[in-house]
BAVEX-186389 format. One record per atom (N, C-alpha, C): x, y, z; residue in three letters. Coordinates in steps of 0.2 Angstrom, whole numbers, plus 5000, padded with zeros to 4 digits. Example, Ala and Ser with C-alpha at 12.3 -4.5 7.8 and 13.67 -1.06 7.14 Angstrom:
506649725039ALA506249785039ALA506649845039ALA506449895035SER506849955036SER506450005039SER
// end
This chain:
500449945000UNK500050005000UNK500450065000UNK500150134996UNK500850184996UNK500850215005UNK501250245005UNK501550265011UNK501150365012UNK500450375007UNK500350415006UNK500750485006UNK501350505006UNK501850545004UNK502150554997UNK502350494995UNK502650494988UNK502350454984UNK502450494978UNK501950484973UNK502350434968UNK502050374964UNK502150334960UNK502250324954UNK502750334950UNK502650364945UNK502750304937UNK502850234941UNK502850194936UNK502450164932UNK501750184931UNK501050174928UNK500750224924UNK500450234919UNK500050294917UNK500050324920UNK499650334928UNK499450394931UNK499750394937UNK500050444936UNK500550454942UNK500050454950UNK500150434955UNK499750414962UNK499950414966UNK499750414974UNK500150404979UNK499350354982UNK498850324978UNK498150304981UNK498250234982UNK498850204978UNK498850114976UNK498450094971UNK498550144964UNK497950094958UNK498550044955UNK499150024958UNK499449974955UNK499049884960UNK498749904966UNK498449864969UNK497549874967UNK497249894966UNK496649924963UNK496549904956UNK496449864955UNK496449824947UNK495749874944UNK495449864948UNK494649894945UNK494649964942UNK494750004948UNK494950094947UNK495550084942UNK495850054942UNK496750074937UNK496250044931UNK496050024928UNK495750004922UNK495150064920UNK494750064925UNK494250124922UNK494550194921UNK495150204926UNK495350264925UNK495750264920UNK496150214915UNK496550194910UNK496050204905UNK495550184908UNK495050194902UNK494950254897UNK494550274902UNK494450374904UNK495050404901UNK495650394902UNK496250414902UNK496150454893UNK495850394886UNK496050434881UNK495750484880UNK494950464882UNK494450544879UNK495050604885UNK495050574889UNK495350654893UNK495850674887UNK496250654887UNK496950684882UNK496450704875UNK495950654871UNK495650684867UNK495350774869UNK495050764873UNK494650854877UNK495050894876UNK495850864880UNK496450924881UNK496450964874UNK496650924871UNK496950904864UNK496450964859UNK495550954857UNK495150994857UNK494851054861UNK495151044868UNK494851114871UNK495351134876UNK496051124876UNK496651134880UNK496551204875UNK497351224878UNK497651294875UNK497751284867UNK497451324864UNK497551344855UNK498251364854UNK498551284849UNK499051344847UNK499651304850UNK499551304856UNK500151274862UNK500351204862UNK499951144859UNK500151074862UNK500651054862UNK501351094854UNK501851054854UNK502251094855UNK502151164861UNK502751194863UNK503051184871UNK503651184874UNK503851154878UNK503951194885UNK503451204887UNK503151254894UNK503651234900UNK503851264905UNK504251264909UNK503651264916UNK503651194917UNK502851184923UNK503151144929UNK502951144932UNK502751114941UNK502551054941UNK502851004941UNK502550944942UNK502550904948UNK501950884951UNK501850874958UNK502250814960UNK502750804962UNK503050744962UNK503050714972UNK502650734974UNK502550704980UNK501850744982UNK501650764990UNK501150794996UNK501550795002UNK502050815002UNK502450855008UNK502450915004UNK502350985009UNK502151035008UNK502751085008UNK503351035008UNK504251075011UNK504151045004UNK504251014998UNK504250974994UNK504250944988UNK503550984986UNK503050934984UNK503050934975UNK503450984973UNK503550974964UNK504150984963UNK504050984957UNK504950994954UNK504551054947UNK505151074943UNK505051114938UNK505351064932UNK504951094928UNK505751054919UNK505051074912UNK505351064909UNK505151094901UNK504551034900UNK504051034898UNK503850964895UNK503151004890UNK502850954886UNK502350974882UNK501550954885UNK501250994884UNK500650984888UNK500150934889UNK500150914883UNK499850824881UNK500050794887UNK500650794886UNK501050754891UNK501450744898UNK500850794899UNK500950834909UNK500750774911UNK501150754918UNK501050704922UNK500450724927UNK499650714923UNK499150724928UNK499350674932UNK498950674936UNK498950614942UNK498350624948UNK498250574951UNK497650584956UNK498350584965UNK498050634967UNK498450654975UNK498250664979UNK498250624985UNK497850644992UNK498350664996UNK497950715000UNK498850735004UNK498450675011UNK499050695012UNK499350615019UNK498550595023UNK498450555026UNK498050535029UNK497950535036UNK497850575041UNK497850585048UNK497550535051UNK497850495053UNK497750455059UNK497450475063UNK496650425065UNK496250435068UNK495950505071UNK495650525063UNK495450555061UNK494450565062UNK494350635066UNK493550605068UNK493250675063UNK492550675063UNK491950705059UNK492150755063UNK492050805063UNK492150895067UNK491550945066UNK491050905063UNK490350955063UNK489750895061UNK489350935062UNK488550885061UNK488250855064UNK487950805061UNK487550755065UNK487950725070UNK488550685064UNK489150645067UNK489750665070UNK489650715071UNK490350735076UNK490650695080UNK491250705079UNK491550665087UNK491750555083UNK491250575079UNK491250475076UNK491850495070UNK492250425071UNK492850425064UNK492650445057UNK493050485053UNK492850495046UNK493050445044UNK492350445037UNK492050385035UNK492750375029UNK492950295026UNK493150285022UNK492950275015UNK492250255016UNK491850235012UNK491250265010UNK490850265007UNK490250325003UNK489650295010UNK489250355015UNK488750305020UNK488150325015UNK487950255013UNK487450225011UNK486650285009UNK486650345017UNK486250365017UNK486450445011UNK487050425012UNK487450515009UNK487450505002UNK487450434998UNK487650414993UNK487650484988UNK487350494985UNK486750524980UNK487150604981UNK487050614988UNK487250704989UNK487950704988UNK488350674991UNK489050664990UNK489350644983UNK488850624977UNK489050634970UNK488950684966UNK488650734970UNK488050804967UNK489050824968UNK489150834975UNK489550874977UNK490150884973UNK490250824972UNK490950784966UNK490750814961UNK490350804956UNK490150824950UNK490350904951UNK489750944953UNK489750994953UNK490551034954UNK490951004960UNK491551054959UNK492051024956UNK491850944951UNK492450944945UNK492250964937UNK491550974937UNK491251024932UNK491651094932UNK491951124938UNK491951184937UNK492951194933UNK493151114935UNK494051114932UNK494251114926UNK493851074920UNK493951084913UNK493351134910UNK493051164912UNK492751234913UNK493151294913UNK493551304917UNK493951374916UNK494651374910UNK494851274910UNK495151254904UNK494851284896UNK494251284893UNK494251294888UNK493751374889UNK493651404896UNK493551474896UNK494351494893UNK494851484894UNK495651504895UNK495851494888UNK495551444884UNK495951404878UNK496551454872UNK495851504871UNK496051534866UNK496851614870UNK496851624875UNK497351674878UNK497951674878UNK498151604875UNK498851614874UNK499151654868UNK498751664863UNK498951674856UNK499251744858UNK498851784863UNK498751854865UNK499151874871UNK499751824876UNK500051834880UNK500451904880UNK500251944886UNK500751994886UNK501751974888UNK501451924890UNK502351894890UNK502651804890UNK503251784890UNK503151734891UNK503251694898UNK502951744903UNK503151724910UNK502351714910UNK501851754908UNK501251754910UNK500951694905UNK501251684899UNK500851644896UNK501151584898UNK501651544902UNK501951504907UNK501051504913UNK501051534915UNK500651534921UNK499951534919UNK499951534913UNK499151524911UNK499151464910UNK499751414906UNK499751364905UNK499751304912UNK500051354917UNK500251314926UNK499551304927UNK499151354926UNK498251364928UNK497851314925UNK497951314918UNK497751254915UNK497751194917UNK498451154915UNK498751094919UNK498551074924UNK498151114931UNK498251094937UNK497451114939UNK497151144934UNK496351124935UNK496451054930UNK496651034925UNK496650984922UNK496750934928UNK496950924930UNK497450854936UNK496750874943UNK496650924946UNK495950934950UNK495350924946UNK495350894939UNK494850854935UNK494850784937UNK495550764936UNK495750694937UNK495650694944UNK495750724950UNK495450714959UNK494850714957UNK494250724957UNK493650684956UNK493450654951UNK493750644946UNK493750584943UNK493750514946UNK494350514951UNK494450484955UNK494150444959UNK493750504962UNK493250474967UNK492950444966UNK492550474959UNK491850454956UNK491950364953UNK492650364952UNK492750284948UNK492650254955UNK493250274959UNK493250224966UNK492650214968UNK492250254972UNK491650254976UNK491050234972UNK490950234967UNK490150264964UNK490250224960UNK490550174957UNK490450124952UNK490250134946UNK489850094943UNK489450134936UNK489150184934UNK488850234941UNK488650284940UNK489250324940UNK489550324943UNK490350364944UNK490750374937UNK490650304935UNK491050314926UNK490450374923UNK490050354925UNK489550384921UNK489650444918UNK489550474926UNK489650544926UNK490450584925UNK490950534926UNK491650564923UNK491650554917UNK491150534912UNK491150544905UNK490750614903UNK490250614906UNK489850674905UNK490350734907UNK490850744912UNK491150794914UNK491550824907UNK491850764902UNK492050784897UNK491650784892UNK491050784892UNK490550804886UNK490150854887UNK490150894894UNK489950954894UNK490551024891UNK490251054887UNK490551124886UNK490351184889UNK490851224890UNK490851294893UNK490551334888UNK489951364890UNK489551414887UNK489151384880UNK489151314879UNK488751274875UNK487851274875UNK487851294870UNK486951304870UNK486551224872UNK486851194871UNK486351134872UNK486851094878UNK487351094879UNK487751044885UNK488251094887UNK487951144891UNK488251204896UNK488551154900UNK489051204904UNK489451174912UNK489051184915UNK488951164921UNK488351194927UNK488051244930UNK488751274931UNK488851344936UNK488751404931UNK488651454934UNK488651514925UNK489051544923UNK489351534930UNK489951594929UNK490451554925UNK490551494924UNK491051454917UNK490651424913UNK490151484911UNK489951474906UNK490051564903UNK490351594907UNK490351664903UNK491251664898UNK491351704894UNK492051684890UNK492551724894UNK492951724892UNK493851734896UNK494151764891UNK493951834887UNK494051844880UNK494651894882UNK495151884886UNK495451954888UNK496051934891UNK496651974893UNK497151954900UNK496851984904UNK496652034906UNK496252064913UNK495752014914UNK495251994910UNK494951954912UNK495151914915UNK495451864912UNK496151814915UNK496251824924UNK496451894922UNK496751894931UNK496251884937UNK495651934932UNK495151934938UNK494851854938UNK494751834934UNK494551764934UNK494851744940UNK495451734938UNK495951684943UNK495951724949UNK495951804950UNK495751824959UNK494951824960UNK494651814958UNK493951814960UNK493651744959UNK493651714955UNK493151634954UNK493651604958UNK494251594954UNK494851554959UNK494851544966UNK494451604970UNK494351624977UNK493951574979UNK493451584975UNK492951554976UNK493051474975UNK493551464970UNK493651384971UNK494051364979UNK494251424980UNK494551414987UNK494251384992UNK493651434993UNK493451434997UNK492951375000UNK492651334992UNK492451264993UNK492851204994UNK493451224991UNK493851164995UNK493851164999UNK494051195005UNK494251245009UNK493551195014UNK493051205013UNK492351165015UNK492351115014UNK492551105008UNK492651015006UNK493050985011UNK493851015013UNK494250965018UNK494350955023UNK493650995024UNK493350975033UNK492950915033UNK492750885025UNK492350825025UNK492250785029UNK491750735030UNK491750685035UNK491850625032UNK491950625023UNK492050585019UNK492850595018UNK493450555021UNK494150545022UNK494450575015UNK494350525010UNK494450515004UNK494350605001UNK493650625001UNK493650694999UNK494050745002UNK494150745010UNK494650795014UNK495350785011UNK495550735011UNK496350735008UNK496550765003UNK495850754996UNK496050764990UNK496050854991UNK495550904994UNK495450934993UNK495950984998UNK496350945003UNK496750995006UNK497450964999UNK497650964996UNK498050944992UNK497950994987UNK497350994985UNK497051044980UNK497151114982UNK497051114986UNK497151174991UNK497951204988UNK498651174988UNK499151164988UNK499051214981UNK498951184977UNK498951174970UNK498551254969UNK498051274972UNK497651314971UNK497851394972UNK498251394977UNK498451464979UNK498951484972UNK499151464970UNK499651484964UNK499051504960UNK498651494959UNK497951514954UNK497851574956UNK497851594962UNK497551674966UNK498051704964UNK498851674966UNK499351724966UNK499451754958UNK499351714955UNK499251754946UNK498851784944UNK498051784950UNK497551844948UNK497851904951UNK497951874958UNK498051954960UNK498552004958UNK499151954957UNK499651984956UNK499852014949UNK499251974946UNK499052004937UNK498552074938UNK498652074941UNK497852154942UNK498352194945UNK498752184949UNK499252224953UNK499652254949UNK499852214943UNK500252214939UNK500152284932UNK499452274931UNK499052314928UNK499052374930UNK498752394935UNK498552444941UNK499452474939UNK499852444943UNK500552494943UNK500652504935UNK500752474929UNK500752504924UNK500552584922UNK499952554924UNK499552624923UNK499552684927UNK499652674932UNK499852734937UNK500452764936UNK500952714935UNK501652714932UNK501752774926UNK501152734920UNK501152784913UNK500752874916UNK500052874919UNK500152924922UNK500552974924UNK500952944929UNK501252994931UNK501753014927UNK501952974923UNK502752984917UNK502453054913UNK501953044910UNK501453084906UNK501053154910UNK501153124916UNK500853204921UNK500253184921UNK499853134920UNK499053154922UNK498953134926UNK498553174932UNK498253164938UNK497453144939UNK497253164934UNK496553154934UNK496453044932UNK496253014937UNK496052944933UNK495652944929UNK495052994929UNK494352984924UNK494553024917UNK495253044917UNK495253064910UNK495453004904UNK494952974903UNK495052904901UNK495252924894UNK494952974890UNK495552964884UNK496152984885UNK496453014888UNK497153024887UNK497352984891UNK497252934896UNK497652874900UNK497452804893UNK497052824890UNK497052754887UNK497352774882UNK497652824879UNK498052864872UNK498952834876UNK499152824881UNK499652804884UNK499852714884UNK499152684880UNK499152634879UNK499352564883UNK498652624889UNK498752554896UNK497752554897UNK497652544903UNK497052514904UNK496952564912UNK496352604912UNK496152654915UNK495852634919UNK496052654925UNK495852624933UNK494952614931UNK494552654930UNK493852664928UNK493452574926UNK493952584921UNK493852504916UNK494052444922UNK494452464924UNK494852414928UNK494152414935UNK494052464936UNK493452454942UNK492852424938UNK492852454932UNK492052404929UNK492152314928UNK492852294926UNK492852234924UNK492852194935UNK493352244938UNK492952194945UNK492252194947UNK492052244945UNK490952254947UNK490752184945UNK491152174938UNK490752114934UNK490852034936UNK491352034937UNK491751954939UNK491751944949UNK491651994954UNK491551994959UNK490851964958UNK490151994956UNK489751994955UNK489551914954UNK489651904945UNK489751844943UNK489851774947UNK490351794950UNK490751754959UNK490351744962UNK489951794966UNK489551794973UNK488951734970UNK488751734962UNK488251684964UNK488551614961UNK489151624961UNK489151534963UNK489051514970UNK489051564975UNK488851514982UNK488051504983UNK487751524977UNK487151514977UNK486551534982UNK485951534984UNK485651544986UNK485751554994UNK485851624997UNK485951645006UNK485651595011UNK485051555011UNK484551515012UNK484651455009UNK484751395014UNK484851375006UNK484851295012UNK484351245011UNK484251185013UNK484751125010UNK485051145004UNK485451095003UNK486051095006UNK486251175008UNK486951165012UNK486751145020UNK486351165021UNK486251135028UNK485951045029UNK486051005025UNK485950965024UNK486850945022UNK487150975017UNK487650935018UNK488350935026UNK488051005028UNK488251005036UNK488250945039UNK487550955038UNK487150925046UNK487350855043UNK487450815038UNK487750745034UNK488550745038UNK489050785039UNK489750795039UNK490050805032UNK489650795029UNK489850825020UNK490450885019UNK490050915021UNK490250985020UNK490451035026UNK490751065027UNK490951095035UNK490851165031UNK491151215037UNK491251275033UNK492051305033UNK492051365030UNK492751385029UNK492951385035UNK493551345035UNK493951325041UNK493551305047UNK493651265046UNK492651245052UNK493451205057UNK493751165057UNK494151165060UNK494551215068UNK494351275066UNK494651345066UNK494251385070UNK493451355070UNK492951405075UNK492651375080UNK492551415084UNK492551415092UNK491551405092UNK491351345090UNK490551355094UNK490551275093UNK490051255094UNK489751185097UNK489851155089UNK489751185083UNK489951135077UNK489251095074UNK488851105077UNK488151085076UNK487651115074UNK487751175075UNK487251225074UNK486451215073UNK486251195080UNK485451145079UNK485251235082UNK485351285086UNK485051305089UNK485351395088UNK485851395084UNK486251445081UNK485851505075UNK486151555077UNK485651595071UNK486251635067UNK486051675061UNK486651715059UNK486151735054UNK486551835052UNK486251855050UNK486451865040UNK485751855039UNK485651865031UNK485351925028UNK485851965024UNK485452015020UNK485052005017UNK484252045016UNK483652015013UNK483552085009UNK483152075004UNK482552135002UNK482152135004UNK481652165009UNK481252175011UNK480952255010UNK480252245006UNK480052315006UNK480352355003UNK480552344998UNK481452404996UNK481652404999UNK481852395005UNK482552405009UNK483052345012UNK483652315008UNK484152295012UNK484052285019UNK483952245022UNK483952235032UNK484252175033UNK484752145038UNK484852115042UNK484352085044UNK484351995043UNK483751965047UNK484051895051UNK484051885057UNK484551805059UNK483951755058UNK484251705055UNK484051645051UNK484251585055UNK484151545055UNK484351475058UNK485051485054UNK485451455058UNK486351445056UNK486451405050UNK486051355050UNK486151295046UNK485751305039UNK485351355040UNK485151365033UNK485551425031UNK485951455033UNK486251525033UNK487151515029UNK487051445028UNK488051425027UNK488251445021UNK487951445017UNK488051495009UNK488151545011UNK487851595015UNK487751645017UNK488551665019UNK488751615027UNK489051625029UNK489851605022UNK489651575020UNK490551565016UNK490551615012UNK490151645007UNK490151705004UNK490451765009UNK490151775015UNK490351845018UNK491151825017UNK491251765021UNK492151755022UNK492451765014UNK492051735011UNK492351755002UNK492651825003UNK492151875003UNK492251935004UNK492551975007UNK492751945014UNK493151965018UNK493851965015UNK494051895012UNK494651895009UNK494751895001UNK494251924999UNK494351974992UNK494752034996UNK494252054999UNK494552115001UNK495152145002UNK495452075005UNK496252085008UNK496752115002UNK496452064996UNK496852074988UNK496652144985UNK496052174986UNK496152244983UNK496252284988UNK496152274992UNK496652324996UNK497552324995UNK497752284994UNK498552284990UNK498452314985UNK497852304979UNK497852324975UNK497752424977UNK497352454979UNK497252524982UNK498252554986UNK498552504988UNK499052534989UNK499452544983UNK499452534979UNK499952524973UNK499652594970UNK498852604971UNK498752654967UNK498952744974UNK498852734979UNK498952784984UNK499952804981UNK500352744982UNK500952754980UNK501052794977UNK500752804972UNK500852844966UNK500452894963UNK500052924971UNK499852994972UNK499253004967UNK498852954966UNK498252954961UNK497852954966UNK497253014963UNK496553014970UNK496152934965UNK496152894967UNK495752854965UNK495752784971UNK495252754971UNK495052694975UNK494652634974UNK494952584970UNK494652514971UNK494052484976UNK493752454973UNK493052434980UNK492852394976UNK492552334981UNK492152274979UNK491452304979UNK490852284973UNK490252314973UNK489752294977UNK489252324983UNK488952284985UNK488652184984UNK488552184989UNK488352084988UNK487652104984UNK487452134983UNK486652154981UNK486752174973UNK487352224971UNK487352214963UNK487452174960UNK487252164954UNK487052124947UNK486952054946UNK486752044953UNK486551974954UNK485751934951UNK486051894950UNK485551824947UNK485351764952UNK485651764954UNK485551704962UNK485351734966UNK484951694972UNK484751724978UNK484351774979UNK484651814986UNK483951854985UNK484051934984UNK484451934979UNK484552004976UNK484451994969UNK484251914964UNK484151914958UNK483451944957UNK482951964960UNK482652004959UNK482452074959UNK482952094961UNK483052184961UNK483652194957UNK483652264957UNK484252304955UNK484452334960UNK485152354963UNK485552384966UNK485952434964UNK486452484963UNK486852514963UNK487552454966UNK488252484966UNK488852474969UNK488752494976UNK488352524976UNK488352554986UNK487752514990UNK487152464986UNK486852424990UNK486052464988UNK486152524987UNK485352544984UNK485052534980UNK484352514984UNK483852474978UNK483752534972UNK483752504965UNK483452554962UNK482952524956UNK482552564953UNK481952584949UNK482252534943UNK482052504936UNK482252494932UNK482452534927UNK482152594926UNK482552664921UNK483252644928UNK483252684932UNK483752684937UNK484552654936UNK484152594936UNK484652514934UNK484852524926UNK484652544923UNK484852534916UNK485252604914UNK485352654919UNK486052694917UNK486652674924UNK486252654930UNK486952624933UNK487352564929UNK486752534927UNK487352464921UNK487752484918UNK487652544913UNK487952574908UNK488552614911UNK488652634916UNK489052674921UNK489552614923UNK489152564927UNK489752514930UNK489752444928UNK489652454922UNK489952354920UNK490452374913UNK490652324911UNK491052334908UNK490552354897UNK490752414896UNK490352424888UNK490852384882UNK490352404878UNK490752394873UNK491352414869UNK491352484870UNK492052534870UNK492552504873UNK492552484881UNK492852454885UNK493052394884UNK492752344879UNK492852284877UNK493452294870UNK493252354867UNK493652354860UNK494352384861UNK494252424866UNK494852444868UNK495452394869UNK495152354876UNK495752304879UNK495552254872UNK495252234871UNK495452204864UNK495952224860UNK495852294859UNK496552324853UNK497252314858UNK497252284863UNK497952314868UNK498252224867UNK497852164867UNK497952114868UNK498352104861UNK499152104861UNK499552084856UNK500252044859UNK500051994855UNK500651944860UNK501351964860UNK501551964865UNK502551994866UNK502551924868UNK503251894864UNK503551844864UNK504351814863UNK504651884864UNK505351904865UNK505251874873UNK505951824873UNK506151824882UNK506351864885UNK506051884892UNK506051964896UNK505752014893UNK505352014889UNK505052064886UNK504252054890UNK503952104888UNK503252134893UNK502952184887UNK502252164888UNK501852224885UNK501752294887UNK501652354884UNK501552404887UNK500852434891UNK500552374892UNK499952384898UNK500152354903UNK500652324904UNK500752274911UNK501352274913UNK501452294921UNK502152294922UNK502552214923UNK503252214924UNK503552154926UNK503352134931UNK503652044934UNK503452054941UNK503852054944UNK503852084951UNK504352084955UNK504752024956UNK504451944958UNK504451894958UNK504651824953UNK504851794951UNK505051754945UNK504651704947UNK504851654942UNK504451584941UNK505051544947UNK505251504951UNK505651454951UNK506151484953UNK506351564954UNK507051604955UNK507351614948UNK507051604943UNK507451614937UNK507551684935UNK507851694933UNK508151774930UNK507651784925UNK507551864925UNK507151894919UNK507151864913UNK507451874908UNK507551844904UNK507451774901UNK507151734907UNK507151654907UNK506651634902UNK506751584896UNK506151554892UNK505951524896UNK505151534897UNK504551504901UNK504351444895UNK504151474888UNK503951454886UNK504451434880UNK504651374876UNK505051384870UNK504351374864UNK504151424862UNK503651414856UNK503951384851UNK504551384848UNK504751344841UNK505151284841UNK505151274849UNK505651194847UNK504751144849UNK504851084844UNK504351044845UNK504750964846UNK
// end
């Protein structure tokens, strides 16, 4: 049996799970194996299969340790299925079952809801794969087109962790739906992804960034609830993915960050002080705070309602099961059961926005959204200093939880950025004011031209302070012409 540390690498799929002793899962997963590489192949990065990417390959689950770097081509990334380590008598930490050993095996009564869960957050992995595909063509360098490819790759392999599951545990219905995973398409009229938000396109490098600091958060913040699981197998795999995942944040954030200093940077080179003088900040041929605050209104927004409904009986069913815990449920100071708990939900009531406490356990969307947004916040707040730095009266903010929502219970009003209910004339010139137009779309389109020289950078994005691995500036991330 493996030693859950080090991972296997004499088989097709690299493992630390034992499918060399698993005859069953190593055959179905061998199975599955060609359409995956068929997918990549058809909905991977356009353009890229046979150039030789400088990527992280996970080569163990110690956290001191745990990949190496080296050139390889993308077909040929060593996915692999990865549990981090197994904690020795290990018990449930919320629910019904608190205090009783986490289960190794699917309980009988959970069966059904514990497949919902899988599905759902491996839906969302070759989803932001073929929102991404077409971005490389348009890299502003080959440090960031390396990092888009790293983002790729390692939602590709967080496909193959519930794949995993779903062969192991769930039998025939488990292949089932690891095949449907690949024959859903993003933004497909007839066989959409689930969620909406990847189902909307990724037509941009701004886009990219915020993508990757806001939905990626959002990917956080469900693992993050997934590896308080009372289901063993999904805790491991999702505190591993966790691993894997903050490097996704660090590329949005630090891609926005990136953008912002540019721009502030061209400002003051050029003397303008004003940020709303948006032609002559975009005549400097960067990307104007303004745009930069409508593209976060829209993807923040977009975000909020993957947590889905404030209220909401399915999460408090997967609680109260051990399924599901909350962000860092590990971490908080109450009884963990929540039979008798309350917590407050923002409601429209009456036109007006109010505070109203709700049972705890119907309140858990609620509650992991707010923590969403507490650590969005922390990132535009760095972002806000890069802009104070450089002496620009301007200020980055998240739009209220109430604007341009479709879920829950602000899909039926209009709001402003500030939380006020508004009229529908109302709403249809605050849209125009704060989402992203079509000027704004034609513009960063006109700016997306690929730089492809080594150590070279576009003139909308600064370098980053930080390198890939400690390589020098100049380092080929990517080699486009040796195949």
């Amino acid at each position: 049996m493996p030693d859950g540390m080090s991972v296997n690498y004499d088989g097709l799929i690299p493992n630390n799970v034992g499918l060399n002793e698993d005859a069953r899962v190593r055959k179905a997963l061998e199975t599955w194996h060609p359409g995956y590489i068929d997918w990549w192949k058809d909905m991977g990065p356009v353009g890229f299969q046979e150039s030789l990417v400088y990527l992280r390959t996970a080569i163990g689950v110690d956290p001191k340790g745990w990949a190496k770097f080296d050139y390889v081509r993308m077909p040929e990334y060593k996915w692999g299925v990865l549990l981090a380590p197994a904690v020795e008598g290990r018990i449930i930490g919320f629910g019904a079952h608190k205090g009783e050993p986490a289960w190794q095996e699917v309980p009988g009564e959970y069966r059904a809801m514990l497949r919902r869960l899988l599905v759902i957050q491996g839906d969302t992995e070759p989803a932001s794969v073929e929102q991404q595909r077409h971005l490389g063509a348009t890299a502003p360098s080959l440090y960031d087109m390396r990092n888009l490819f790293q983002v790729n790759v390692e939602e590709g392999r967080h496909l193959w962790a519930m794949v995993y599951l779903l062969q192991k545990y769930f039998g025939a219905q488990g292949r089932e739906e690891a095949d449907d995973l690949l024959r859903r398409r993003s933004g497909h009229e007839d066989t959409p992804r689930m969620l909406g938000a990847f189902n909307e396109a990724t037509p941009d490098w701004l886009s990219f960034f915020m993508f990757t600091f806001f939905t990626d958060r959002d990917g956080k913040m469900q693992l993050e609830a997934l590896a308080q699981s009372g289901f063993d197998p999904l805790s491991r795999t999702a505190r591993f993915m966790l691993t894997e995942e903050a490097h996704h944040m660090f590329v949005g954030e630090t891609g926005v960050s990136r953008v912002v200093e540019r721009t502030v940077a061209a400002m003051k080179e050029a003397g303008i002080a004003d940020p709303y003088d948006v032609v002559a900040v975009r005549a400097l041929g960067v990307i104007d705070l303004p745009t930069i605050q409508r593209k976060m209104n829209l993807h923040f927004s977009l975000t909020l309602d993957l947590f889905g409904n404030e209220i909401s009986t399915n999460a408090a069913n997967a609680f109260n099961s051990g399924l599901k815990g909350r962000y860092r449920e590990d971490k908080l100071a109450d009884d963990h059961r929540l039979l008798d708990a309350t917590y407050p939900v923002l409601r429209c009531i009456d036109g007006a926005l109010v505070e109203e406490p709700v049972p705890a356990l119907s309140a858990l969307n609620m509650r992991l959204r707010d923590d969403y947004v507490a650590d969005c916040q922390g990132g535009v707040g760095r972002w806000n200093k890069v802009i104070e730095k450089a002496g620009i009266a301007f200020h980055l903010k998240l739009p209220h939880v109430a604007y341009y929502r479709h879920i829950g219970e602000f899909a039926r009003i209009h709001a402003d950025t500030d939380g006020r209910v508004l009229s529908e004339v109302e709403w249809e010139m605050v849209r125009a004011a704060t989402l992203p137009g079509e000027d704004d779309r034609a513009f960063i389109e006109s700016l997306m031209k690929p730089v492809n020289a080594t150590g070279a950078y576009t003139g909308w994005i600064a370098p980053p302070r930080v390198s890939i691995d400690n390589k020098p500036g100049d380092f080929e991330y990517v080699k486009l012409w040796e195949a």
